[in-house]
Structures are given as C-alpha cells and as structure tokens.
Jmol script that loads the backbone (N, CA, C; Angstrom):
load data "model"
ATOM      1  N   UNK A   1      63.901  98.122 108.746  1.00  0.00           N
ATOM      2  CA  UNK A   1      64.487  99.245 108.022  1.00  0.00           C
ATOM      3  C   UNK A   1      65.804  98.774 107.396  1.00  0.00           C
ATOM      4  N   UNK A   2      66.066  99.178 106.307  1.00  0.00           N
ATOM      5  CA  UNK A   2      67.371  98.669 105.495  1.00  0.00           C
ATOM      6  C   UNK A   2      68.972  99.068 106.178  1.00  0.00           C
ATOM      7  N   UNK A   3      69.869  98.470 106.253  1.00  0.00           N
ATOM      8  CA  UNK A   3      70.766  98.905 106.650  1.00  0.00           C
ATOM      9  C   UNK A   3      71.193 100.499 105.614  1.00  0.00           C
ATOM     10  N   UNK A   4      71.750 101.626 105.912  1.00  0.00           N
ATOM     11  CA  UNK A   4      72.101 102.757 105.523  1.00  0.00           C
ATOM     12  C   UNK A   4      73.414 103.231 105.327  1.00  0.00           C
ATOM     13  N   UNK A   5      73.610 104.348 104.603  1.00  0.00           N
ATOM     14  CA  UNK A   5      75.439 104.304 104.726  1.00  0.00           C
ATOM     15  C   UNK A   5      75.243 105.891 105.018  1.00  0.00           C
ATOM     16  N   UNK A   6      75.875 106.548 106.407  1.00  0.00           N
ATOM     17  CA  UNK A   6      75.364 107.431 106.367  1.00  0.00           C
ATOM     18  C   UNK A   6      76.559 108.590 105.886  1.00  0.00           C
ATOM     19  N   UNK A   7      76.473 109.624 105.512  1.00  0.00           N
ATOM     20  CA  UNK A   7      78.056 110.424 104.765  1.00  0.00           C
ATOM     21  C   UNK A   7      76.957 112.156 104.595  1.00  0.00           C
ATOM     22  N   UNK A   8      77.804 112.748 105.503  1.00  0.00           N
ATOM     23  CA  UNK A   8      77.279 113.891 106.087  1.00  0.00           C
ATOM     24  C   UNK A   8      78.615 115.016 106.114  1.00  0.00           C
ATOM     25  N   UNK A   9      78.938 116.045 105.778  1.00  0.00           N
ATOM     26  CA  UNK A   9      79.875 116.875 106.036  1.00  0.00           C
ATOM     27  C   UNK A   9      80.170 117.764 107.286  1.00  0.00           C
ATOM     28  N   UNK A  10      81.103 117.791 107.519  1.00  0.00           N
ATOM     29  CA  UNK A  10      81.608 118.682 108.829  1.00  0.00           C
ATOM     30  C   UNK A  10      80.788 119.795 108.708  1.00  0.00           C
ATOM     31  N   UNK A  11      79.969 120.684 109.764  1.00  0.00           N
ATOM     32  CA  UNK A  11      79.533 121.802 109.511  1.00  0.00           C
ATOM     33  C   UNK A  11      78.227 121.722 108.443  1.00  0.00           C
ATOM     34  N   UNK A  12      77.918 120.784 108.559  1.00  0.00           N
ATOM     35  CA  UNK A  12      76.580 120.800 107.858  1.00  0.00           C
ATOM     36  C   UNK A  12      75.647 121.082 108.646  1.00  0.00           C
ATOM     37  N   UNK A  13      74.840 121.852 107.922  1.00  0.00           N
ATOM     38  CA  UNK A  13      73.650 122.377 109.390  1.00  0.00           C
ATOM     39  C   UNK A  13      72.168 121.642 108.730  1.00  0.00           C
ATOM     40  N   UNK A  14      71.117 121.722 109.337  1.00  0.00           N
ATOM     41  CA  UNK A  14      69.745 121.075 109.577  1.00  0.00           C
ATOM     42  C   UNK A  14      69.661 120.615 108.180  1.00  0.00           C
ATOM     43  N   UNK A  15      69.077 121.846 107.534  1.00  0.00           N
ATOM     44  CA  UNK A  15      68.565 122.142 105.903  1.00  0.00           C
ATOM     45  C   UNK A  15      69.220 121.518 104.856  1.00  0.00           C
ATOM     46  N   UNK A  16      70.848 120.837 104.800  1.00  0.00           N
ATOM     47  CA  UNK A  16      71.552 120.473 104.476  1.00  0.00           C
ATOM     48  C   UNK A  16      71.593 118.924 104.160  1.00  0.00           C
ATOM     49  N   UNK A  17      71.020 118.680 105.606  1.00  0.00           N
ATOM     50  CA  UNK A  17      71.278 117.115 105.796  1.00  0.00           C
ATOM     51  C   UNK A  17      69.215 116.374 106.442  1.00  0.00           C
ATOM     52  N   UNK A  18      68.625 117.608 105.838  1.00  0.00           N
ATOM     53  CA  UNK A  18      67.113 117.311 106.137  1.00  0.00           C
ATOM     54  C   UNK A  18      66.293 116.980 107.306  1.00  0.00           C
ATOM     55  N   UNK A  19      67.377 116.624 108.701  1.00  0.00           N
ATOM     56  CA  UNK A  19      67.029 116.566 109.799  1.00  0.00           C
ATOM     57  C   UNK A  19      67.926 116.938 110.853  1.00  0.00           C
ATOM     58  N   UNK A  20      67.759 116.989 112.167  1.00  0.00           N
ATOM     59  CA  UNK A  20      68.227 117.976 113.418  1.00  0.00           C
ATOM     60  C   UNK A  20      69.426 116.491 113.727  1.00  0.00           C
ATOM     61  N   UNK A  21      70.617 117.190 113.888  1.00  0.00           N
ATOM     62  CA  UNK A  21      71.286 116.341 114.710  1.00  0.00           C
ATOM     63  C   UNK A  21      70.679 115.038 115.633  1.00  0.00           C
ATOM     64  N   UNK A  22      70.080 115.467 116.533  1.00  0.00           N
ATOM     65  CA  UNK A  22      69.565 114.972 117.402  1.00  0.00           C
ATOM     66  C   UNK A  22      68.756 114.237 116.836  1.00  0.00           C
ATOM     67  N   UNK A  23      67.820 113.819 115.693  1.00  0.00           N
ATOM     68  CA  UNK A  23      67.265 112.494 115.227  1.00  0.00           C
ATOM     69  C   UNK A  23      68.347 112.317 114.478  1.00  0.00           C
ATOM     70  N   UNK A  24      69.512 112.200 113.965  1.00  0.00           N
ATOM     71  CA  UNK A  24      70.124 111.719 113.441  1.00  0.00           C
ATOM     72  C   UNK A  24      70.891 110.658 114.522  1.00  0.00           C
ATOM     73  N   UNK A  25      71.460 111.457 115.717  1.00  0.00           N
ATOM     74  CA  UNK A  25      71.888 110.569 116.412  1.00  0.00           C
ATOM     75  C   UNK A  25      71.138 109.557 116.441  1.00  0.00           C
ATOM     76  N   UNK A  26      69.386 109.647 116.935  1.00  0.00           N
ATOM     77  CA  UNK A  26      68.498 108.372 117.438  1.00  0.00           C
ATOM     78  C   UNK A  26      68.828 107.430 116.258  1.00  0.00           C
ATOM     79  N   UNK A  27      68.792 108.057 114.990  1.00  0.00           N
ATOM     80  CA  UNK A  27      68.614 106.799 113.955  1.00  0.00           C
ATOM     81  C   UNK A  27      69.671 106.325 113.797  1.00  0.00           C
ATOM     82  N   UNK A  28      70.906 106.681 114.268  1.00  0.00           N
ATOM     83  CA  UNK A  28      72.413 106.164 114.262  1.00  0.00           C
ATOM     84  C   UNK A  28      72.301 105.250 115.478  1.00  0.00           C
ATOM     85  N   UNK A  29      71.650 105.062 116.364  1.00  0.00           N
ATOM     86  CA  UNK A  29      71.496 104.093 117.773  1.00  0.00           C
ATOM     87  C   UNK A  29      70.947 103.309 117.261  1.00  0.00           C
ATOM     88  N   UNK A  30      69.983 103.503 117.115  1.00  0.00           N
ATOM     89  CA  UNK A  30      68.617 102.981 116.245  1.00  0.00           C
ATOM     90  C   UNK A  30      69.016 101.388 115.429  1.00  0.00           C
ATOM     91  N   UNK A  31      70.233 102.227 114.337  1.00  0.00           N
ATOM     92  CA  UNK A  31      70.603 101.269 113.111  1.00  0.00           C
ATOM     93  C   UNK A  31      72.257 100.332 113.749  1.00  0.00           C
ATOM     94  N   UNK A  32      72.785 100.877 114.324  1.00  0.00           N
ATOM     95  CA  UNK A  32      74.135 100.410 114.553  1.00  0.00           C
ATOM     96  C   UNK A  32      74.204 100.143 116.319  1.00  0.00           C
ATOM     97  N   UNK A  33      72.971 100.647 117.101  1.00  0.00           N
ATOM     98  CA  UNK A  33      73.002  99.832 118.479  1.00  0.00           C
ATOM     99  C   UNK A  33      74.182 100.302 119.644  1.00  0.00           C
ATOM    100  N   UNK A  34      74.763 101.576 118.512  1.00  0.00           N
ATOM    101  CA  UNK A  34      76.101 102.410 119.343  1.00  0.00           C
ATOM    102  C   UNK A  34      75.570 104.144 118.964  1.00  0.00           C
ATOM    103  N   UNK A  35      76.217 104.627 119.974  1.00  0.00           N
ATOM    104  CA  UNK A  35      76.249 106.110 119.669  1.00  0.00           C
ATOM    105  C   UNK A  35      76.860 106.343 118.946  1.00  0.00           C
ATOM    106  N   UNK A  36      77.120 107.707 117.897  1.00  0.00           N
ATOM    107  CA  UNK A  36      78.022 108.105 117.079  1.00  0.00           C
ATOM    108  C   UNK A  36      79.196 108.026 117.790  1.00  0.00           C
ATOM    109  N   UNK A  37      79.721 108.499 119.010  1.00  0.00           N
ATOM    110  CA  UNK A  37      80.673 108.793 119.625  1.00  0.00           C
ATOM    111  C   UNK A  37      81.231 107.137 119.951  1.00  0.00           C
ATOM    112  N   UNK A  38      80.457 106.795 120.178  1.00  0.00           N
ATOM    113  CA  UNK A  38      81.043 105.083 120.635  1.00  0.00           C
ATOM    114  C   UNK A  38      81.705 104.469 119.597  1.00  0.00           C
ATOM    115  N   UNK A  39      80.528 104.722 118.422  1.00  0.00           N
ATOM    116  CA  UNK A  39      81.404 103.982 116.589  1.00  0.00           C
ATOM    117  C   UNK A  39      82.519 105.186 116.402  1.00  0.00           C
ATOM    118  N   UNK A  40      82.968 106.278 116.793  1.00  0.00           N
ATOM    119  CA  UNK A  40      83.532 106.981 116.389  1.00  0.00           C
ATOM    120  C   UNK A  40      85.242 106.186 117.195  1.00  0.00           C
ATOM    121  N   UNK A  41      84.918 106.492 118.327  1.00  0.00           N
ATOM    122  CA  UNK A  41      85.619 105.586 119.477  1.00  0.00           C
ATOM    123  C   UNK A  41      86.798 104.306 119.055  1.00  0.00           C
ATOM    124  N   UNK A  42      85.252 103.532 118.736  1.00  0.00           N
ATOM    125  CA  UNK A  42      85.865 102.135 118.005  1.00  0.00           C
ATOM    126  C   UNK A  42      86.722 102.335 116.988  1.00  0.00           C
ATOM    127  N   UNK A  43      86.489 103.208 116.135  1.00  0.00           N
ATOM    128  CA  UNK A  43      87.293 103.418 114.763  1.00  0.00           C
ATOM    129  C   UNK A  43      88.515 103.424 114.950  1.00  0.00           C
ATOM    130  N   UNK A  44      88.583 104.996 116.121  1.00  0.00           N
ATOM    131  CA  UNK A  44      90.163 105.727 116.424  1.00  0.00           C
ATOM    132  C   UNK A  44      90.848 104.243 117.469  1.00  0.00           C
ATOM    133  N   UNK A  45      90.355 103.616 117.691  1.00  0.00           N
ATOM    134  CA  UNK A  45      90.935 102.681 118.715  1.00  0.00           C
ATOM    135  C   UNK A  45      91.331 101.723 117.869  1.00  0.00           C
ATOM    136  N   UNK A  46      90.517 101.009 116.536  1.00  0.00           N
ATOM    137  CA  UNK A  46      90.968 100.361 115.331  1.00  0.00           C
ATOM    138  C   UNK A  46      91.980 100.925 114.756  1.00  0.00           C
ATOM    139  N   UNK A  47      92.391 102.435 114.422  1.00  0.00           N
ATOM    140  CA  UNK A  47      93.467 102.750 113.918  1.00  0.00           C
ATOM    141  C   UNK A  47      94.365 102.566 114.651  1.00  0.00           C
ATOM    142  N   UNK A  48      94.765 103.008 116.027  1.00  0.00           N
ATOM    143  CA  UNK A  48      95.623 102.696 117.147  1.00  0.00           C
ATOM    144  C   UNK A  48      96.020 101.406 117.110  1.00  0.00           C
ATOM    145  N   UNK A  49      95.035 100.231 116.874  1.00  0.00           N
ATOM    146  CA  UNK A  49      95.580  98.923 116.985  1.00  0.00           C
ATOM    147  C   UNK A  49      96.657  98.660 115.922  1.00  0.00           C
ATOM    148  N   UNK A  50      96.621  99.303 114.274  1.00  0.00           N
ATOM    149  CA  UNK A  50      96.954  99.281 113.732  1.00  0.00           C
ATOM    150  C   UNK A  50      98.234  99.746 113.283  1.00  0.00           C
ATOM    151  N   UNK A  51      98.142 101.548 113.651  1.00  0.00           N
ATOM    152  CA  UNK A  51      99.514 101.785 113.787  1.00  0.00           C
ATOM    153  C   UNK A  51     100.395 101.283 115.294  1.00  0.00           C
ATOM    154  N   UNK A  52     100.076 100.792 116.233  1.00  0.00           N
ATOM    155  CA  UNK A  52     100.769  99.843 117.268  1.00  0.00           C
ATOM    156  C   UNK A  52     101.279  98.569 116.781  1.00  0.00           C
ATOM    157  N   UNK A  53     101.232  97.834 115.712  1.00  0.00           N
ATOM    158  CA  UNK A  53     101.579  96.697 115.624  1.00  0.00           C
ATOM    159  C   UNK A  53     101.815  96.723 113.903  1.00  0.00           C
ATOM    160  N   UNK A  54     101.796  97.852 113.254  1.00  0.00           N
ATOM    161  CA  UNK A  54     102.054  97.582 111.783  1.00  0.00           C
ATOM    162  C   UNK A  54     103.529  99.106 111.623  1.00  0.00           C
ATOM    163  N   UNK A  55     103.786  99.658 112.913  1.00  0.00           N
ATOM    164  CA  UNK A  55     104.781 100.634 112.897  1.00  0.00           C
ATOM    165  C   UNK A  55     104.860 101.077 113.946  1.00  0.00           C
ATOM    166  N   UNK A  56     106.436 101.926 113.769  1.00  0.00           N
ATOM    167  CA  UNK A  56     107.690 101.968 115.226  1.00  0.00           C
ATOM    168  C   UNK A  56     106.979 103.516 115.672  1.00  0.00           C
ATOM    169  N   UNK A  57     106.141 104.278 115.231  1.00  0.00           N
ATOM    170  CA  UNK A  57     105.578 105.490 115.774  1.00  0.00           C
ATOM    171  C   UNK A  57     105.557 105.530 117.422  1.00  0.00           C
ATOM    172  N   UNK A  58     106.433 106.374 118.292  1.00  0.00           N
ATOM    173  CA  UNK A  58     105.982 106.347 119.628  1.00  0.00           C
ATOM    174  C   UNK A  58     104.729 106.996 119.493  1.00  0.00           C
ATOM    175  N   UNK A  59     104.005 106.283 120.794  1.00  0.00           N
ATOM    176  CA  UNK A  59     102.467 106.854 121.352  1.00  0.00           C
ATOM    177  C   UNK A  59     102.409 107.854 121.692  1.00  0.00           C
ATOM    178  N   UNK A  60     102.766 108.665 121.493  1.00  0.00           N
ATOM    179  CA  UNK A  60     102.568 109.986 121.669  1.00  0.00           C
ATOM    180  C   UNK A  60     102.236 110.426 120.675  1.00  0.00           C
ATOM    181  N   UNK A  61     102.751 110.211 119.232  1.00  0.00           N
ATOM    182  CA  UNK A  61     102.888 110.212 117.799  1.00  0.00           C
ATOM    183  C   UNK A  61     101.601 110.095 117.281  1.00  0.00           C
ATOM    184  N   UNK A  62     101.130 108.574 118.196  1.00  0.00           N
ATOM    185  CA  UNK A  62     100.222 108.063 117.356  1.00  0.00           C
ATOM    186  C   UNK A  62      98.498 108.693 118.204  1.00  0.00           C
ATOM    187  N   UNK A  63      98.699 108.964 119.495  1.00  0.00           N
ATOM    188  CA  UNK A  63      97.682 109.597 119.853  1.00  0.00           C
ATOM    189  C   UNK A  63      97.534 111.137 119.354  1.00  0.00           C
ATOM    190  N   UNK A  64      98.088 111.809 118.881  1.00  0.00           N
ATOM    191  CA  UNK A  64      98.166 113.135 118.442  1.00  0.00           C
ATOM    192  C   UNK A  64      97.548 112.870 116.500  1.00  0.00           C
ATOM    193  N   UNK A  65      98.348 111.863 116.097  1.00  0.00           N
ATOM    194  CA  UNK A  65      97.538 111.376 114.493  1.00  0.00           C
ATOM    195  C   UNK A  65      95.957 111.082 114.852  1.00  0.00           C
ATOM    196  N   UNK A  66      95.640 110.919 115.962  1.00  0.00           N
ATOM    197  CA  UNK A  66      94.329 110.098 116.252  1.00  0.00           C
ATOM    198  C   UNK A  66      93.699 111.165 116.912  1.00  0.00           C
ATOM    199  N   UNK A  67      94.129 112.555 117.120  1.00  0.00           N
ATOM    200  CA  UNK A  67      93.217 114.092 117.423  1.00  0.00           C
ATOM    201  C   UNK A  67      92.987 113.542 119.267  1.00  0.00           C
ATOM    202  N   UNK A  68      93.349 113.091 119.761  1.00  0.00           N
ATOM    203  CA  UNK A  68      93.428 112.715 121.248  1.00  0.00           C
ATOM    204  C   UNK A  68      94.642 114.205 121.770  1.00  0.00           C
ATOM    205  N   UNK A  69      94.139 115.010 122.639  1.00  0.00           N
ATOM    206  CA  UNK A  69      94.475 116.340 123.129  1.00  0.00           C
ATOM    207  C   UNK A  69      95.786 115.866 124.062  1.00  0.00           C
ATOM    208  N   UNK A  70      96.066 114.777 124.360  1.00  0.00           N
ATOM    209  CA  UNK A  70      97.137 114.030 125.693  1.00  0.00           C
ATOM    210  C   UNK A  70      97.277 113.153 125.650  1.00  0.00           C
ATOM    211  N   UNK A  71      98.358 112.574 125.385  1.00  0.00           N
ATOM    212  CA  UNK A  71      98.538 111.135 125.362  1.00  0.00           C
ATOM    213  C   UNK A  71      97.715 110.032 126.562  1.00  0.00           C
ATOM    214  N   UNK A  72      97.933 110.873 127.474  1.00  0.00           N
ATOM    215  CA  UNK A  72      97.333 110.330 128.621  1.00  0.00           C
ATOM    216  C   UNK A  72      95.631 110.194 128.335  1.00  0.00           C
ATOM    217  N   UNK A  73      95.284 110.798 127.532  1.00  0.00           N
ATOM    218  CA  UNK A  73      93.547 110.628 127.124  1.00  0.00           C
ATOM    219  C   UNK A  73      93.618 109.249 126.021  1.00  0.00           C
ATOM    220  N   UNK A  74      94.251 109.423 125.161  1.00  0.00           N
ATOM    221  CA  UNK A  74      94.846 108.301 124.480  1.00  0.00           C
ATOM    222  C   UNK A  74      94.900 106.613 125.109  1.00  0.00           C
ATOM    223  N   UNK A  75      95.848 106.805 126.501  1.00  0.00           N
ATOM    224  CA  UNK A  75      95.658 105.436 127.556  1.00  0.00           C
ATOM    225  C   UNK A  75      94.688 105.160 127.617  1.00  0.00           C
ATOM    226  N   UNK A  76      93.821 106.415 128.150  1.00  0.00           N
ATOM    227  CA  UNK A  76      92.742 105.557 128.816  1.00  0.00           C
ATOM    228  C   UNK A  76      91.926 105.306 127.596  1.00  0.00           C
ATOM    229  N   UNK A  77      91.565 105.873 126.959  1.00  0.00           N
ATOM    230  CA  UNK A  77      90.409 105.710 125.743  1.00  0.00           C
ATOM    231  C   UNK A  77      91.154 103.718 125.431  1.00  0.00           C
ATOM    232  N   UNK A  78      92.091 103.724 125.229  1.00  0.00           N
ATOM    233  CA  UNK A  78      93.175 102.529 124.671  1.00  0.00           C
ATOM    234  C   UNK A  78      92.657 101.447 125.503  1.00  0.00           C
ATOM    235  N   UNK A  79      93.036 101.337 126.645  1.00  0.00           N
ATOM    236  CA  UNK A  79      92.456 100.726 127.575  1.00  0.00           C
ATOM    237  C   UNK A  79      91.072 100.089 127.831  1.00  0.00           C
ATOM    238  N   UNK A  80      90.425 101.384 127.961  1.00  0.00           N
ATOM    239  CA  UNK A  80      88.763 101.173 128.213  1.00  0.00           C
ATOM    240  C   UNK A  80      88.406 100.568 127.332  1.00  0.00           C
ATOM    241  N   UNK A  81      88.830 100.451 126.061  1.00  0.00           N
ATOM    242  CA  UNK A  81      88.162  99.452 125.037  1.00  0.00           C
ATOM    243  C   UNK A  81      88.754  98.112 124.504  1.00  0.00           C
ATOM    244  N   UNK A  82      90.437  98.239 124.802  1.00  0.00           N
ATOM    245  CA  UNK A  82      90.571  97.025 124.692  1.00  0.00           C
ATOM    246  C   UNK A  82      90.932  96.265 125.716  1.00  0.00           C
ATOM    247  N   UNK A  83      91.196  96.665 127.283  1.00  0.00           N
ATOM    248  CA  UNK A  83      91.643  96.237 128.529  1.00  0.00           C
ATOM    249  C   UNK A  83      92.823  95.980 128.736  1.00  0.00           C
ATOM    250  N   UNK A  84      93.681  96.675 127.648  1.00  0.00           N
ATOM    251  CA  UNK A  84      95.052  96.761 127.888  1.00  0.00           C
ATOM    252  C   UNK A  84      95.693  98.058 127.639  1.00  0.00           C
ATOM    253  N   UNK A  85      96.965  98.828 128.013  1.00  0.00           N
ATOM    254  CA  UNK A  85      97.581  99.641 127.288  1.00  0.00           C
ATOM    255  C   UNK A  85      98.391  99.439 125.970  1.00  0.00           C
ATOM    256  N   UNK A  86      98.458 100.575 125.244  1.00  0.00           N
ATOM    257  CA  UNK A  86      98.995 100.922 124.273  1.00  0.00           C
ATOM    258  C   UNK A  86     100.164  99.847 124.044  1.00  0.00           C
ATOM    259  N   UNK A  87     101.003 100.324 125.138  1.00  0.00           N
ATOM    260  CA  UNK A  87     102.531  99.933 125.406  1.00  0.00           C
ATOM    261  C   UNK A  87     102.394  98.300 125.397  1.00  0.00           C
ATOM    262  N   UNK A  88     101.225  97.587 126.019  1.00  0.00           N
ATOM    263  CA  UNK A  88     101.254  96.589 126.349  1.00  0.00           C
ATOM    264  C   UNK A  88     100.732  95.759 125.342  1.00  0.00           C
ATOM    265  N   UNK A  89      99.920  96.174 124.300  1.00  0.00           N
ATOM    266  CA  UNK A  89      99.756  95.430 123.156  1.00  0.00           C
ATOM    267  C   UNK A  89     100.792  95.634 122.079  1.00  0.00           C
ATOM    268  N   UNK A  90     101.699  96.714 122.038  1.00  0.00           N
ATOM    269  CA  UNK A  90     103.180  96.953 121.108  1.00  0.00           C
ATOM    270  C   UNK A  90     103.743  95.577 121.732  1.00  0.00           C
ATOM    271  N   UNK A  91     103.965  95.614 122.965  1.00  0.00           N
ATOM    272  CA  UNK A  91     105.504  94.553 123.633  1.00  0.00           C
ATOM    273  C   UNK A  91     104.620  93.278 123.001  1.00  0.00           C
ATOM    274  N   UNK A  92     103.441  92.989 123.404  1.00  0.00           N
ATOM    275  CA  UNK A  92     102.717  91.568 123.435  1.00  0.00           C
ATOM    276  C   UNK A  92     102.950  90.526 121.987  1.00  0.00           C
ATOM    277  N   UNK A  93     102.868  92.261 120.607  1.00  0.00           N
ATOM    278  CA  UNK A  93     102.639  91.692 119.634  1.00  0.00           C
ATOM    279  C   UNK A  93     104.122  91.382 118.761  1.00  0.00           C
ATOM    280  N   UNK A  94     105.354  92.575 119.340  1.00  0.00           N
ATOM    281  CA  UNK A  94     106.628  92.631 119.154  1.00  0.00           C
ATOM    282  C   UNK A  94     107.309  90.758 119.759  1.00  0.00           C
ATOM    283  N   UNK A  95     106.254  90.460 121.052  1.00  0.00           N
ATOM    284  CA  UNK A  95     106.512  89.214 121.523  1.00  0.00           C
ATOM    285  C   UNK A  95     106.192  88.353 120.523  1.00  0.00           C
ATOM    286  N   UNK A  96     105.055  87.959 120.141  1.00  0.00           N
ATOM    287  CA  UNK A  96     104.404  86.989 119.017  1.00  0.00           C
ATOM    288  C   UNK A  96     105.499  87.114 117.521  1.00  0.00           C
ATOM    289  N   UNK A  97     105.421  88.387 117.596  1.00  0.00           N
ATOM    290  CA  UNK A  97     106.211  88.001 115.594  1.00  0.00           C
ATOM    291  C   UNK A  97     107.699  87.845 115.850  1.00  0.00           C
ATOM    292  N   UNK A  98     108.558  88.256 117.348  1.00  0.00           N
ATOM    293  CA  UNK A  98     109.784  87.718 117.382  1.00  0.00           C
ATOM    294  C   UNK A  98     110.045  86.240 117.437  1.00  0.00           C
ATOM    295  N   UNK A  99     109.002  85.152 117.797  1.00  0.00           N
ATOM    296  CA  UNK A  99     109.232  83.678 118.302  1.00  0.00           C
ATOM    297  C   UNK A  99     108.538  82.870 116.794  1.00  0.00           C
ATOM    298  N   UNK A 100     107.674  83.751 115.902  1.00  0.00           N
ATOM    299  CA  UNK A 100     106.884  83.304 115.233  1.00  0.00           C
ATOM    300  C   UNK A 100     108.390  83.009 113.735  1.00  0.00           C
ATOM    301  N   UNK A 101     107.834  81.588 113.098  1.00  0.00           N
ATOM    302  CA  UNK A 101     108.937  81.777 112.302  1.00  0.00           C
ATOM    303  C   UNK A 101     108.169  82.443 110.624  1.00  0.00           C
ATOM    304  N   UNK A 102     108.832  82.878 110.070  1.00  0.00           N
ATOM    305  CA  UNK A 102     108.266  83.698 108.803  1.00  0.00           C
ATOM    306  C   UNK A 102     108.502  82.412 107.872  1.00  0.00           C
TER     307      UNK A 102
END
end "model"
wireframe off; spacefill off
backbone 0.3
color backbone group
C-alpha cells in the first residue's frame, strides 16, 4: 500500500472523512507501525526538545504551549520517551554550547 498523508479536521464525524474512527486508527498502525496517540506523543515531545534547547521558556511555559494539563504530566511524558527530564536535557545542552567554541 502506498505511503499516505493523512489531514482530517477536528470534529469531523464518519460521513466527512468516509470511515469510522476506529478503521482509521487500524490504518494509521497499519501504515506508520504507531498509534495516533504515540505519533501524536512523539511530535509534542519533538517540540519540547526544541523549545528546551532553542529558548529560555521555563517548563512550565513550555508544557502548557504543548496542551499537557500539569507540568508534572509534562515530566513524565518527557522522560518516558526520551529517558531523561526536561531540566536535564536544558542543563546537558546549556553544558555542550557553553565549552563548544562558535
């Protein structure tokens, strides 16, 4: 089956988008080998990496830009996917570009 690009609107219901949620999910496993929620996951955790090491935003800041209800949901989500905290990839990378010469 061809790779797909899939682009669906918030609140779109069945008739809209020609099939039930629920085969949409399968064919989203199906094609990408992750749940929606998992690629969704990865994304908000890609932005996090990003605003952590490309700006001074405290984490609190940046988990609330990223729709995370508690910062503390934020950690762990942070964590579980990259095996470190928030805090600890800011200091790590603040470490690297202070010794690094420009």
């Amino acid at each position: 089956m061809p790779e797909r690009a899939w682009h669906f609107a918030a609140g779109a219901d069945d008739k809209t988008l020609g099939f039930s949620e629920r085969y949409f999910a399968r064919l989203f496993r199906e094609q990408t080998k992750h749940s929606i929620g998992q690629y969704l996951r990865t994304a908000q955790i890609a932005k996090a990496q990003s605003y952590l090491t490309d700006t001074e935003l405290p984490l609190k800041k940046i988990a609330a830009r990223l729709g995370f209800s508690a910062a503390s949901n934020f950690f762990g989500a942070f964590r579980t996917v990259t095996g470190v905290t928030p805090g600890h990839l800011r200091q790590v990378n603040r470490a690297i570009f202070a010794i690094t010469p420009m």
